[in-house]
C-alpha positions in Angstrom: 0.0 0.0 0.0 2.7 2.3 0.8 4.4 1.4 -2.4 1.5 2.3 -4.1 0.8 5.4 -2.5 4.9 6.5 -3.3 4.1 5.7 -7.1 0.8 7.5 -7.0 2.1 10.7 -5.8 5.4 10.6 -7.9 3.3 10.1 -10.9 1.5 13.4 -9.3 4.4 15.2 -9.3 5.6 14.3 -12.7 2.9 15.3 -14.1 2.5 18.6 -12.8 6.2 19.5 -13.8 5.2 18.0 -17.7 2.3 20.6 -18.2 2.1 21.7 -21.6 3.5 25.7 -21.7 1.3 26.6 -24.3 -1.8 24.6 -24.1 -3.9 27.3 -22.5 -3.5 28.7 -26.3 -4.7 25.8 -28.2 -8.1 27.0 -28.8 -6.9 30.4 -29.6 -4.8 29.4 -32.2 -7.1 26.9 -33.4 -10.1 29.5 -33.8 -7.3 32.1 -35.6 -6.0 29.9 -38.0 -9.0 28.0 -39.5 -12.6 29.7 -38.5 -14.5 30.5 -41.3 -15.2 33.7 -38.9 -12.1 35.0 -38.0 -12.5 35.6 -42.5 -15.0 37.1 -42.0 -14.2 39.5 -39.5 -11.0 40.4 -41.7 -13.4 40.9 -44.3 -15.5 43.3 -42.2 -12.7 45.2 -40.8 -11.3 45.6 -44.2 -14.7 46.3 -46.5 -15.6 49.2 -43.5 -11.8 50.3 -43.9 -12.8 51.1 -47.6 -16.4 53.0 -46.8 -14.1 55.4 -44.8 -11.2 55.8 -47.1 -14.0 56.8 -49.9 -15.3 59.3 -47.6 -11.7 60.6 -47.1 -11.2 60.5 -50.3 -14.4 63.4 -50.8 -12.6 65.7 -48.5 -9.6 68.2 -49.6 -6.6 67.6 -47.6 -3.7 70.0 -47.9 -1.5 66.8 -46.8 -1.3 63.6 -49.1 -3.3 61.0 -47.5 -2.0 58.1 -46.1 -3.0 54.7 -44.0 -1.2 53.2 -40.9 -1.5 49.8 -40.8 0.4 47.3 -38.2 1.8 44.1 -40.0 1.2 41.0 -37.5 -2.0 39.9 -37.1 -3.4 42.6 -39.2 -1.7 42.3 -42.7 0.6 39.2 -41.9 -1.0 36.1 -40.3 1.6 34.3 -37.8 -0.8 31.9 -36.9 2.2 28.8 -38.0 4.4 30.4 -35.5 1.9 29.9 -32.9 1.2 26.1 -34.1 5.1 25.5 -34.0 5.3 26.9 -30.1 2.2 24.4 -29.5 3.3 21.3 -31.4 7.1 22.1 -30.0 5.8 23.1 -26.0 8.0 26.0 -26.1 7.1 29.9 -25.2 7.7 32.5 -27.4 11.4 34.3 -27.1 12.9 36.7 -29.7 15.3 34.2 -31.1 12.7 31.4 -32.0 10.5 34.7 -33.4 13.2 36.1 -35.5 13.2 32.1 -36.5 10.2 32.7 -38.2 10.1 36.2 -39.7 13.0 35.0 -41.8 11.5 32.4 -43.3 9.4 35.2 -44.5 6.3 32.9 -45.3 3.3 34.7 -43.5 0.3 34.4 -45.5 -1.5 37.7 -45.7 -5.1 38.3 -43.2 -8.1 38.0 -45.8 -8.8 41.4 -47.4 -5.7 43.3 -46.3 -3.4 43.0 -49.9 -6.7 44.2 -52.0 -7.6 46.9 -49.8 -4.1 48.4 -50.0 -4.0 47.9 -53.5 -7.3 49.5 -53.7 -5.5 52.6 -51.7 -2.3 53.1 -53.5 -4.8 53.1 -56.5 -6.3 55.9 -55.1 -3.1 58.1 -54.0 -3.1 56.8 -50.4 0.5 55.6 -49.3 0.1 52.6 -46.5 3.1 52.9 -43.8 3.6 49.4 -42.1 4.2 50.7 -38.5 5.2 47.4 -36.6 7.3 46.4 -33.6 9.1 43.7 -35.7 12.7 44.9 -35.4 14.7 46.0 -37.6 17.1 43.3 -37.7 14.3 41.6 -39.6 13.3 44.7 -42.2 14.5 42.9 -45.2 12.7 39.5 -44.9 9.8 41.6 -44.0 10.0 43.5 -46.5 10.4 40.7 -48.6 7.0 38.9 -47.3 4.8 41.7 -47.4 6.2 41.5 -51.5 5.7 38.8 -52.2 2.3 38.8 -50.9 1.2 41.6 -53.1 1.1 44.3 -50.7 1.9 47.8 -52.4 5.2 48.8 -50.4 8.6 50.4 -50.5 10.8 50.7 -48.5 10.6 53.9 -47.3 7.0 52.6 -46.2 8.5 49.6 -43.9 8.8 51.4 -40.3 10.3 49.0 -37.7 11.4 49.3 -34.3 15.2 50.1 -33.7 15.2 50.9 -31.0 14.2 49.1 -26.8 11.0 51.4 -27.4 8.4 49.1 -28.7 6.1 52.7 -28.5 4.7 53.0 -32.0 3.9 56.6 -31.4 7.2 58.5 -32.4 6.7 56.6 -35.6 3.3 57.3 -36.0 4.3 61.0 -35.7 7.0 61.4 -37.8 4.4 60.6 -40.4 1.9 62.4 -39.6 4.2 65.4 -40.5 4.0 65.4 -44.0 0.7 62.8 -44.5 -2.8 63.5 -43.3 -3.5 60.0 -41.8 -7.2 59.0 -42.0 -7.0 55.3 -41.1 -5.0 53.3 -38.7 -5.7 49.4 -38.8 -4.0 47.0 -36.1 -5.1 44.2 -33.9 -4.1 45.7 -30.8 -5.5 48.8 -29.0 -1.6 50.4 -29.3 -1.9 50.3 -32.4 -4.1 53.4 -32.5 -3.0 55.3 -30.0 -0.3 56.6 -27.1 -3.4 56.7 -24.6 -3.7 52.7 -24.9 0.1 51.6 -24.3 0.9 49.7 -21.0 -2.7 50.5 -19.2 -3.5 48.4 -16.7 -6.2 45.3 -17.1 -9.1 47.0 -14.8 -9.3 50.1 -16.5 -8.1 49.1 -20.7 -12.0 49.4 -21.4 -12.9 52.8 -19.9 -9.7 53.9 -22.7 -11.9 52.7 -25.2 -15.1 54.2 -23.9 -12.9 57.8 -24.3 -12.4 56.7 -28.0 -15.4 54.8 -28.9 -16.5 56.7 -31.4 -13.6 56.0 -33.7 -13.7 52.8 -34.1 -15.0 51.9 -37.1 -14.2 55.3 -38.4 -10.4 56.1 -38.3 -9.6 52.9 -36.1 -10.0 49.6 -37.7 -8.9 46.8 -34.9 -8.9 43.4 -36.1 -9.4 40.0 -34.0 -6.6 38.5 -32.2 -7.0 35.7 -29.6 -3.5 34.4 -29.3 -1.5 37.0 -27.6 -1.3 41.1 -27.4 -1.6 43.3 -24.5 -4.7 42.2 -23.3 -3.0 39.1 -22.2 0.4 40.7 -20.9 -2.3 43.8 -19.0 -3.7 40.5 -17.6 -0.3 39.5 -16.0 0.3 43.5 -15.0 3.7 43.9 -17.6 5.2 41.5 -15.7 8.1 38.8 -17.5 9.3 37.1 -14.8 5.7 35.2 -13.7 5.5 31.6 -13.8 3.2 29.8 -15.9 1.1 28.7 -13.1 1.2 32.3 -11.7 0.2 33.5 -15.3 -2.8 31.0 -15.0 -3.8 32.3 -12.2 -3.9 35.5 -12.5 -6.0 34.6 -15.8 -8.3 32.1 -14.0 -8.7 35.2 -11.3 -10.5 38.0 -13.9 -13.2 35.0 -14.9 -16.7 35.3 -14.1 -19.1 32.6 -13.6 -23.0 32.7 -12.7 
């Protein structure tokens, strides 16, 4: 019996060291890369993008018009990288990311190339404002190509520097184009107001800017990761995977 009861709680132990890293993401991931309505969604984000850039298009700007559009998850699907950290049971790091980004193979979100097209048709230069870095600009650059998106090089703006903030970049634009649509899957992706806010109050932001959405902000779905999920585990890198899942087992609400 106490034999048993050695095995028993061995077996106990193993098992709680062998949990899967990632399989709190499986659904996620799953839903991302093969529902019929995450196409859908990409579809609606991108057909409403187009009823705004017409009524832009109406107005007389003194600036050249332009678009802001972030590349993962809104242009470039990464979805395979997310499989790979699954099928593997490893977390994300930069070096297994920068893995991927060189292979330069993201397929492109449904919509995103043909709306683009449809914009540099019209005079309106896209910037691809994304926190890729820029050790990876030229197999970025060499995706987006070769998924048809309508790009030079000059309209690639990555990160070089520690400051993931999108907002001097977004700036620095906004000098000589009059920007009427930003598109991302993540609230920073908009605006300076929604970096690094805290999980209890990221939904009162978008209260202050709800009436943009849908006009000059054009979010997209994203299940998998973002800053909702790191807001969740308040900024903080260091947290253990079971203190991650509790912390996202501790905002749930049941009847």
């Amino acid at each position: 019996m106490l034999r048993n009861l050695i095995f028993l709680s061995l077996f106990l132990l193993m098992s709680c060291a062998q949990q899967p890293k990632q399989n709190f993401s499986d659904l996620a991931t799953v839903w991302q890369q093969s529902s019929a309505e995450l196409t859908a969604l990409s579809y609606q984000a991108y057909n409403t993008a187009r009823l705004q850039l017409n009524r832009s298009l109406k107005i007389k700007s003194k600036k050249p018009l332009a678009i802001i559009v972030d590349v993962d998850e809104t242009v470039l699907d990464n979805s395979p990288y997310q499989v790979k950290n699954i099928f593997e049971d490893r977390e994300f790091n930069q070096e297994n990311w920068s893995e991927w980004l060189e292979v330069a193979q993201a397929p492109a979100v449904a919509g995103a190339v043909d709306f683009l097209n449809y914009a540099q048709r019209n005079n309106v230069t896209t910037f691809y404002v994304t926190n890729r870095n820029n050790k990876n600009f030229e197999a970025t650059y060499k995706n987006l190509k070769a998924q048809g998106f309508p790009i030079t090089r000059n309209q690639l703006r990555p990160k070089v520097d520690p400051n993931s903030s999108k907002e001097k970049r977004r700036l620095e634009i906004l000098k000589k184009y009059n920007v009427v649509l930003y598109i991302g899957d993540a609230l920073g992706d908009f605006n300076k107001d929604f970096e690094k806010v805290e999980f209890g109050k990221r939904k009162e932001v978008v209260e202050k800017y709800k009436n943009d959405f849908g006009r000059s902000y054009i979010i997209l779905p994203n299940p998998m990761y973002g800053e909702w999920l790191e807001s969740i585990y308040k900024y903080d890198h260091s947290l253990s995977n079971e203190e991650k899942k509790h912390l996202r087992h501790q905002i749930l609400e049941a009847y």
